[in-house]
TIMAR-580029 format. One line per 3 residues: number of its first residue (from 1); their letters; for each residue z, x, y of C-alpha. Coordinates in nm, 3 decimals, decimal comma. Each point is the difference from the previous one (the first is absolute). Example, Ala and Ser with C-alpha at 12.3 -4.5 7.8 and 13.67 -1.06 7.14 Angstrom:
2
1	AS	0,780 1,230 -0,450; -0,066 0,137 0,344
! end
This chain:
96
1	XXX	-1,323 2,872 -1,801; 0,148 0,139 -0,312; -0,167 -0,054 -0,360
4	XXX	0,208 -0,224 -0,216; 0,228 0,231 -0,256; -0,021 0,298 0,183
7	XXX	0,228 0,121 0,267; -0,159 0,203 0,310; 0,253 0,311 -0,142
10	XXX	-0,036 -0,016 -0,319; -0,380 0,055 0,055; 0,041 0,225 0,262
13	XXX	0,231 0,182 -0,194; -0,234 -0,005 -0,332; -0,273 0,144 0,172
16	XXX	0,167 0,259 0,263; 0,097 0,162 -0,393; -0,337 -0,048 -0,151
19	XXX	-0,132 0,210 0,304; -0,234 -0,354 0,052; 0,001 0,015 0,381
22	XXX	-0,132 0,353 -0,004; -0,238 -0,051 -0,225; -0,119 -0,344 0,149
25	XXX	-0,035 0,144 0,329; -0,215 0,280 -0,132; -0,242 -0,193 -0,155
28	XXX	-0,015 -0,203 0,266; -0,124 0,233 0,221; -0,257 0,140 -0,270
31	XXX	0,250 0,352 -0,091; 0,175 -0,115 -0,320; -0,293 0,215 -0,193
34	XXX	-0,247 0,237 0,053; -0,272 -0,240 -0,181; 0,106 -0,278 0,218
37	XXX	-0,152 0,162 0,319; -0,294 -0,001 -0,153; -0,019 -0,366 -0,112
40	XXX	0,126 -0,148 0,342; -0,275 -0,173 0,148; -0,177 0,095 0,349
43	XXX	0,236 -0,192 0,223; 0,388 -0,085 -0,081; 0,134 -0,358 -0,138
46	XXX	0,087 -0,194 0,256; 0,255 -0,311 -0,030; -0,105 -0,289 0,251
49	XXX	0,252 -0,063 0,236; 0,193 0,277 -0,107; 0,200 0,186 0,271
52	XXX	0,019 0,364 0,050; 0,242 0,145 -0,200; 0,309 0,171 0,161
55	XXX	0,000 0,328 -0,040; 0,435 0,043 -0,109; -0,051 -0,338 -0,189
58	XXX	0,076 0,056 -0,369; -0,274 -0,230 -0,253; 0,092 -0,087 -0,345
61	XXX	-0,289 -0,156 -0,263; 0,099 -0,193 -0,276; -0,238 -0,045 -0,273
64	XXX	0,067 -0,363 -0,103; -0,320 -0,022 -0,283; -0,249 0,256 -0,010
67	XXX	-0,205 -0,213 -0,170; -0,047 -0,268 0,297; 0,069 0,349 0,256
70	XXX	0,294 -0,246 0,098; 0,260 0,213 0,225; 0,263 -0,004 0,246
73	XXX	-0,026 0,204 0,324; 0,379 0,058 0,177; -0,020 0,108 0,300
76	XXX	0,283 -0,018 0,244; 0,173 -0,357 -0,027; -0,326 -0,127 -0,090
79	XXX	-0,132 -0,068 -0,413; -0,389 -0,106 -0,011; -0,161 -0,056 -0,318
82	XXX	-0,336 0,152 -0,051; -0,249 -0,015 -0,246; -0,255 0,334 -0,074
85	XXX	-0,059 0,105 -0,330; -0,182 0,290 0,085; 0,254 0,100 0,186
88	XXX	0,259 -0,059 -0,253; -0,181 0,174 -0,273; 0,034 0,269 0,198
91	XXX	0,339 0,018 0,096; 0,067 0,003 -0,363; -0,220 0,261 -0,088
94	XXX	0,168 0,229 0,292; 0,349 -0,084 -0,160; -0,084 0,109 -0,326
! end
């Protein structure tokens, strides 16, 4: 499911240049910063009924509203709509 106004490329596209799938994946897994590591909590965020990720599967995060930690997750075909703002406060702090 796509979000209305957007096309699938033209996000892909705007984030593959702002480097956003990089960076989302890195503080993800708790390596965007050095100062990160050492904020994580003892045991990893966990999504419920999330699968396993593939391991050649590209992810893309769209911040939507950091305010409401509103974002898109693409992943494959599939678009789900999250909402963390912990999470996306820190995904912009690791892009600036």
């Amino acid at each position: 499911m796509e979000p209305p106004g957007h096309s699938r490329r033209s996000l892909l596209k705007g984030a593959a240049t702002a480097g956003a799938a990089g960076i989302a994946m890195a503080a993800l897994s708790g390596a965007a910063l050095p100062t990160a590591a050492g904020r994580r909590s003892a045991a990893p965020a966990r999504i419920a009924g999330a699968a396993p990720a593939e391991g050649s599967e590209q992810v893309v995060v769209h911040v939507r509203d950091a305010a409401t930690g509103e974002m898109d997750v693409f992943a494959g075909t599939t678009c789900t709509r999250v909402r963390d703002t912990q999470l996306a406060a820190r995904l912009l702090q690791a892009a600036r």
